[in-house]
C-alpha atoms as one frame of an Amber mdcrd trajectory, in Angstrom:
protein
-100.622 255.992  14.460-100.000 253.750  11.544-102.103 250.522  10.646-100.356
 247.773  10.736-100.910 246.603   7.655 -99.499 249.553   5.860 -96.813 249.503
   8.350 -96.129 245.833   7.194 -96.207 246.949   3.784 -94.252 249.242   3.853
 -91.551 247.356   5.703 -92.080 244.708   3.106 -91.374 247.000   0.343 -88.046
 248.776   2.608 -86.474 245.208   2.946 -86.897 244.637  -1.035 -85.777 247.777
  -1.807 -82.599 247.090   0.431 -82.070 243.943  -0.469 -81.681 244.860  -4.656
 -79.899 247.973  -3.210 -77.285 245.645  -1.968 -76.658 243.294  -5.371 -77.266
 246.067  -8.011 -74.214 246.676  -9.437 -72.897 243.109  -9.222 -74.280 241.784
 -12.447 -72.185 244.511 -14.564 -69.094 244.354 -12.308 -69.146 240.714 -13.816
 -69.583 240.846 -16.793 -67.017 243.740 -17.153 -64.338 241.321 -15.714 -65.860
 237.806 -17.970 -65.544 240.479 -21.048 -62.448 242.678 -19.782 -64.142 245.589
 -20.952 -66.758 248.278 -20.314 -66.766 250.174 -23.381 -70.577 248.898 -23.310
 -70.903 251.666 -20.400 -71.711 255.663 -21.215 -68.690 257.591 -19.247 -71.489
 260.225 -18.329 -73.711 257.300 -17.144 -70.500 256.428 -14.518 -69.845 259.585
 -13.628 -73.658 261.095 -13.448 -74.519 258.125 -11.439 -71.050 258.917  -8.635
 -72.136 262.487  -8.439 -75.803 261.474  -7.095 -74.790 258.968  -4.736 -72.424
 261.828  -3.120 -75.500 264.350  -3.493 -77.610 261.954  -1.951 -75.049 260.630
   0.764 -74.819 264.414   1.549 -78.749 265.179   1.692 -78.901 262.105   3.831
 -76.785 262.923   6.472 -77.945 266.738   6.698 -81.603 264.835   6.722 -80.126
 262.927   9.825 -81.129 259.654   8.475 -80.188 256.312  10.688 -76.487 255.102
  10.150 -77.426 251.628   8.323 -78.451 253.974   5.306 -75.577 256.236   5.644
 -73.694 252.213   5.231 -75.458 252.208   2.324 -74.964 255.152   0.777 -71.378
 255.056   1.219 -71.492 250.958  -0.177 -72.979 252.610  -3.481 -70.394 254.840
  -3.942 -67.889 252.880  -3.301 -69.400 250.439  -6.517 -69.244 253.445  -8.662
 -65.460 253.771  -7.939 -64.823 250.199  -8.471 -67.303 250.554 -11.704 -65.092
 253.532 -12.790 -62.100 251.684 -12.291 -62.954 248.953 -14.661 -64.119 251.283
 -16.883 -60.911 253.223 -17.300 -58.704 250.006 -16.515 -60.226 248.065 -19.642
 -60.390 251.118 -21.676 -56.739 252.259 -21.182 -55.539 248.794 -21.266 -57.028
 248.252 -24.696 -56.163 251.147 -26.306 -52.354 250.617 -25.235 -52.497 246.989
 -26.511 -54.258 247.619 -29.657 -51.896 250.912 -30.226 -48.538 247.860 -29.611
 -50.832 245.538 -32.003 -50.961 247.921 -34.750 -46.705 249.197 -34.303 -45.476
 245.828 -34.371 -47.691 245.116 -37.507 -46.349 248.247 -39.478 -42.696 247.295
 -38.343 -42.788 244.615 -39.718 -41.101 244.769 -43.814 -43.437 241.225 -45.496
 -46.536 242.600 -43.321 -49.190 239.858 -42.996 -52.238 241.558 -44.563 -52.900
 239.413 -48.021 -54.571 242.247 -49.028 -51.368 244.974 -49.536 -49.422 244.263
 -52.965 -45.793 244.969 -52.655 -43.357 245.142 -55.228 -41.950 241.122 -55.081
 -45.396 240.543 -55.104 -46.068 237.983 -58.438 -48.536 239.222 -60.976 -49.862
 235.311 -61.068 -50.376 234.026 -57.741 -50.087 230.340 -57.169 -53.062 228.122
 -56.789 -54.259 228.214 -53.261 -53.281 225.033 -51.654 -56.437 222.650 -51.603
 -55.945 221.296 -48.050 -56.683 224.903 -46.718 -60.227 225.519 -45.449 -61.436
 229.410 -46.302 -61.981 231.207 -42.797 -64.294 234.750 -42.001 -61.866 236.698
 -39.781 -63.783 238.526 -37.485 -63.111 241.226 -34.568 -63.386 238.410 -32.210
 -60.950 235.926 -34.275 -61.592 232.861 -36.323 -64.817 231.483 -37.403 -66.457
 228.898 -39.389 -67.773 230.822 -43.053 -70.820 229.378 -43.037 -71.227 229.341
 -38.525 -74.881 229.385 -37.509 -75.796 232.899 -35.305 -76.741 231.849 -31.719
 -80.500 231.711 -31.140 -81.876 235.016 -30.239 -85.084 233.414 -28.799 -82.775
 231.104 -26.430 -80.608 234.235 -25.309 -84.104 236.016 -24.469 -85.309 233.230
 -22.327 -82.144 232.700 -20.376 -82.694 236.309 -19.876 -85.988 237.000 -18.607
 -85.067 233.366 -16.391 -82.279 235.051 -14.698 -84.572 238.131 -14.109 -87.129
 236.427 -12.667 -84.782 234.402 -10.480 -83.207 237.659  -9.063 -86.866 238.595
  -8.435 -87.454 235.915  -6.584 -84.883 235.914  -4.262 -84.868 239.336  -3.097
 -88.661 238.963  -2.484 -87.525 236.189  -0.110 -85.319 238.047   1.380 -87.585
 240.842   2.081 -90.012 238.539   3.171 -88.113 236.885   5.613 -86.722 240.136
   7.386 -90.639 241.052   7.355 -91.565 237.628   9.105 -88.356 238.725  11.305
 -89.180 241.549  12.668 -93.043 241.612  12.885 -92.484 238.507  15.023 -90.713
 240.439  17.312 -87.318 238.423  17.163 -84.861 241.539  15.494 -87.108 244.104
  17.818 -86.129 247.474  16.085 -86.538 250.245  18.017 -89.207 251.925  16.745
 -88.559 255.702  15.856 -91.500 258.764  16.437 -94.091 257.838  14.075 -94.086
 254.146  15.142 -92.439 253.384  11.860 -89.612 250.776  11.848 -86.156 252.472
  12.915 -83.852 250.360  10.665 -84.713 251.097   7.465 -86.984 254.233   7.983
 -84.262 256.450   6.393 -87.614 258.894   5.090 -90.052 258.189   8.031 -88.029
 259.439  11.055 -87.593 262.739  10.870 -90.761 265.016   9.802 -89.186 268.233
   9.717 -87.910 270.138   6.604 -84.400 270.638   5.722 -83.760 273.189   2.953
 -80.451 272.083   2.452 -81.025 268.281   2.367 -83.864 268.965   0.276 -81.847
 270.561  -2.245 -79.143 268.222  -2.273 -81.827 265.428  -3.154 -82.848 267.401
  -5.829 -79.587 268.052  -7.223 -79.238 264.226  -6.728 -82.390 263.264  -8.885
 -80.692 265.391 -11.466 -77.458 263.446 -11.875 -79.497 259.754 -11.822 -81.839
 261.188 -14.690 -78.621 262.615 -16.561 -76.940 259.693 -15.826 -79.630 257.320
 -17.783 -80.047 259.821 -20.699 -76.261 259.478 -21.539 -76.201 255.518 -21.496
 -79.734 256.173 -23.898 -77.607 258.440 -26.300 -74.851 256.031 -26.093 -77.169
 252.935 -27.227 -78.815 255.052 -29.554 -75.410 256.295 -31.252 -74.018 252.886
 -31.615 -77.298 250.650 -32.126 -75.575 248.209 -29.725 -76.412 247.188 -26.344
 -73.930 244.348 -26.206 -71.553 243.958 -22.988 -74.755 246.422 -21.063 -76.465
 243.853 -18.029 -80.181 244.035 -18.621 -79.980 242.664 -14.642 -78.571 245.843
 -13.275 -81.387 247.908 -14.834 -83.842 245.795 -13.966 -82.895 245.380 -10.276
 -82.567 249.508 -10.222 -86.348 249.024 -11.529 -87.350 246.774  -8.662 -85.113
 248.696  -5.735 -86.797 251.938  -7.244 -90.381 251.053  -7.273 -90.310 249.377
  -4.132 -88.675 251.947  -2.162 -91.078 254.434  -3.438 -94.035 252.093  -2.497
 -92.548 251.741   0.918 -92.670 255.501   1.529 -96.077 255.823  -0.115 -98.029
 252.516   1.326 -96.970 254.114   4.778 -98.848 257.477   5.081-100.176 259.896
   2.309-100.559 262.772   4.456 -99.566 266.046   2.287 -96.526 267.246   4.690
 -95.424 263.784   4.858 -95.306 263.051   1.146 -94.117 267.059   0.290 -91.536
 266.161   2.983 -90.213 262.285   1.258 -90.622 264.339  -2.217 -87.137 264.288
  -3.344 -86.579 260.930  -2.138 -90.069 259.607  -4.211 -88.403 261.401  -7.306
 -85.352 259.969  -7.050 -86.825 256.270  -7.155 -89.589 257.215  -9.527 -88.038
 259.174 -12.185 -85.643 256.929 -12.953 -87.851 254.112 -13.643 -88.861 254.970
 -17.143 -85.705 256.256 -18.508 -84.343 252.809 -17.003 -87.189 250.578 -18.995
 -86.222 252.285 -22.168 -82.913 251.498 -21.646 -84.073 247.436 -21.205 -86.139
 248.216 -24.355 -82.264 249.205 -26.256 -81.033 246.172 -24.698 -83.690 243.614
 -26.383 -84.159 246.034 -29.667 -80.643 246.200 -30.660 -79.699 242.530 -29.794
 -81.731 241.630 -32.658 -80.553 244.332 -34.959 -77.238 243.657 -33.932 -74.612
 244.917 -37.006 -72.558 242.334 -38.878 -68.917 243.075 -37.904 -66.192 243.603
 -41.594 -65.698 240.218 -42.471 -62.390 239.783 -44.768 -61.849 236.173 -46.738
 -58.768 235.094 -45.970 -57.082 232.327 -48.602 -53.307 231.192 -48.582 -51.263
 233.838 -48.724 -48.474 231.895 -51.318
């Protein structure tokens, strides 16, 4: 029988785990759309990341796990489509604008690049008309020459605010559904080991499955590819920019807590050799996920200055 204190625990730690679970991928999914782009996003991080949730969804079922995390499962990869989707809608998109961009430019015969002589071009160019203001053109457009770079310090603090806010409100959450339940107002059913039967997905069934085992394993796999290709990625372009910093640190949180909620609630050596694959899978992605918050801070201040061209009057 469990105490019920780690039984509390470890439903504390289930219901925070769940409730990050739930919100995960939303912070990207926004920003792609404020942005219209994911080029921020490794394609092997996308497509690492779909292959696990299947692996897992499949180990799951063959573990015979309780249908709310089967829900869940198939809500994650249902994100990574929609996360593909943007990435390949904002990608293509792009590349057929900028590809129209750069024909209607050449078609044209005067061209608008100050920079190309052509053969009407004087020798002696005029005086550049006082009443025009020199300009930095930029990849993003126009901008002031001498424009101020937005504080780095304020962009860190609105950062680590929205973190802990996040933080706070899934703990809430998962306290509440604790307070719930313990007072015996949801009234799960409870499942064999006296755990609680609606988010027990690793404490109901104590007998090993070779196969679900293995598709765990090939599951843990894919999420630590997955991370090393978005690392690579950062690495290769020193840029984190258009990358949430929320969605790795809420796959921090649902990670460690879902972990804690399998280990607070028994240590026993066939129960823990048993949840193995499933402890992996939130633990080993933890690390590769802070050093991927680490690229995020580290290249925002080391950001490269974009080509800057002076642009005067083109008479």
């Amino acid at each position: 029988m469990v105490p019920v204190v780690n039984l509390l625990l470890s439903r504390f730690f289930g219901y925070l785990s769940f409730s990050v679970w739930l919100v995960v991928f939303i912070p990207q999914l926004y920003l792609n759309m404020v942005n219209r782009s994911a080029d921020s996003l490794s394609l092997g991080l996308l497509v690492f990341w779909t292959f696990g949730d299947l692996c897992y969804l499949i180990g799951s079922v063959c573990q015979g796990v309780l249908f709310t995390t089967l829900l869940l499962s198939v809500y994650f990869i249902l994100l990574d489509l929609v996360t593909l989707g943007q990435y390949y809608h904002y990608n293509l998109s792009g590349t057929v604008k900028g590809a129209a961009s750069r024909s209607a430019l050449i078609g044209k015969p005067d061209g608008i690049c100050p920079a190309i002589a052509r053969e009407t071009t004087p020798l002696l160019a005029g005086q550049p008309d006082p009443t025009i203001t020199l300009v930095e053109v930029e990849a993003g457009g126009l901008s002031p020459l001498m424009a101020k770079p937005p504080s780095r310090n304020r962009e860190l603090f609105r950062t680590l605010g929205t973190l802990a806010v996040l933080a706070c409100l899934c703990m809430l959450v998962a306290m509440f559904n604790v307070g719930f339940f313990s007072l015996g107002l949801g009234r799960p059913a409870p499942n064999s080991n006296g755990g609680n039967a609606f988010l027990s997905d690793r404490h109901d069934d104590s007998h090993f499955h070779p196969f679900a085992q293995l598709c765990t394993w090939i599951a843990v796999v894919f999420y630590l590819g997955s991370r090393m290709f978005q690392i690579a990625k950062n690495y290769t372009t020193q840029t984190c920019e258009g990358l949430s910093v929320a969605m790795f640190f809420l796959c921090i949180v649902g990670n460690s807590s879902f972990a804690a909620s399998v280990l607070v609630y028994s240590v026993e050596p066939h129960y823990i050799f048993i949840n193995l694959p499933w402890i992996a899978t939130g633990t080993g992605t933890i690390l590769l996920d802070a050093i991927i918050m680490g690229q995020c801070f580290y290249y925002r201040d080391r950001a490269p200055e974009r080509p800057s061209v002076i642009v005067g009057p083109l008479g």
